[in-house]
N, C-alpha and C positions, 0 to 999 in steps of 0.2 A: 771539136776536140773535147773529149771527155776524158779527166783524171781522176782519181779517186785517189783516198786514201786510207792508210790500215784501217782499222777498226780501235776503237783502245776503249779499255775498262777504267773507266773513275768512279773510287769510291766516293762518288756526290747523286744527291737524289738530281732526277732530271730537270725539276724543278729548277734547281738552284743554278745546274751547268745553262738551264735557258734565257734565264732571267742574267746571268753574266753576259751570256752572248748578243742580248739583245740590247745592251749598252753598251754604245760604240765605242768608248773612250777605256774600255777592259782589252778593246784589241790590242792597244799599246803594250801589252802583258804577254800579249802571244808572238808580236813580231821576231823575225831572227835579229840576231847581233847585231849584221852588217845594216840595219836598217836608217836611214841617214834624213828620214822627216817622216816626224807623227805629229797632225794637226788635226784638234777635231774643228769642225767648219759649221754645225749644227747637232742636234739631238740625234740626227736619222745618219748623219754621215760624216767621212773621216779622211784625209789626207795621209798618202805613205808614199814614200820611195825608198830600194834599196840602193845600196851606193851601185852606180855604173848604170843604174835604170830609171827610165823616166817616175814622175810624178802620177799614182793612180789615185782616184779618188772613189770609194768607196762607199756605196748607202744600202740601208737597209732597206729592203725592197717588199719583204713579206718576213711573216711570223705564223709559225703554228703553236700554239702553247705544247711548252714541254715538248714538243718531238724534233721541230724543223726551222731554222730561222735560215732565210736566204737574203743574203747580201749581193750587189750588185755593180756594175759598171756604169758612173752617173755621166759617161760622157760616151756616146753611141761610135765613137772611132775604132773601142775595142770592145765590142759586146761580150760581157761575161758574168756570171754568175757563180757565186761560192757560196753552196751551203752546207748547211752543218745539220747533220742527222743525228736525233737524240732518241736513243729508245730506251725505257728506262726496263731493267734486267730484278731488281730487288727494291725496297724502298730506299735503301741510301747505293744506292749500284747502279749506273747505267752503260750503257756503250754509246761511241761518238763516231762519226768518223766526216770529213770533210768531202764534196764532193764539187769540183772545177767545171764547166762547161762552158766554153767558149766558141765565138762563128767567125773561124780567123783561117784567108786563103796559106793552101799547103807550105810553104817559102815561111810566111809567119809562123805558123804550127812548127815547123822542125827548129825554129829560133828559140821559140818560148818553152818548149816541152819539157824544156832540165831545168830551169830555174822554176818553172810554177810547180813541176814535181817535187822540187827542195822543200818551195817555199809553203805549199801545203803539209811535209810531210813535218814540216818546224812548228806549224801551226800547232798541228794536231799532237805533237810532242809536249809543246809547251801548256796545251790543255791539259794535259798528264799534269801540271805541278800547279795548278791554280787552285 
């Protein structure tokens, strides 16, 4: 399963949108409303649930300066991957956008499709106001 999301213009050098992203405790900043536990567990990694959905935990899995930071699924039940593409557009301009990839049989995929679609596209919204 592969999800993407828009594309969005912040006015931040990339630098800055990387260096946010690669502190895991700034995610707390991008979660949707409904979110019902943010716990960070380490440096590299972070606790969340939204209400009605289990408990996922979250670690930074790779980093590329300024362009790419990908986060991960620390526990192999649901293999998935969330990164974030940074490319920077002018010195203080870059574009972002979020990208989902998970290895979940079809039954699970047609479950999850609409809420990780929301849940990215919150993400990547709420990086518009940071």
């Amino acid at each position: 399963m592969n999800i993407e999301s828009k594309k969005t213009i912040l006015n931040k050098p990339a630098k800055e949108v990387f260096d946010f992203l690669i502190d895991v405790k700034n995610f707390e900043k991008l979660m949707p409303e409904n979110t019902s536990k943010f716990e960070i567990l380490d440096s590299d990694r972070f606790v969340f649930a939204l209400k009605g959905m289990p408990e996922i935990v979250l670690k930074l899995k790779e980093q590329y300066p300024h362009n790419k930071v990908v986060l991960g699924a620390a526990s192999d039940k649901l293999p998935f991957t969330l990164t974030a593409h940074i490319n920077e557009i002018e010195d203080n301009k870059c574009e972002t956008n979020l990208v989902f990839e998970g290895d979940f049989n079809p039954m699970m995929g047609m479950m999850i499709k609409g809420p990780i679609t929301n849940f990215i596209g919150t993400l990547t919204d709420n990086m518009s106001k940071i």
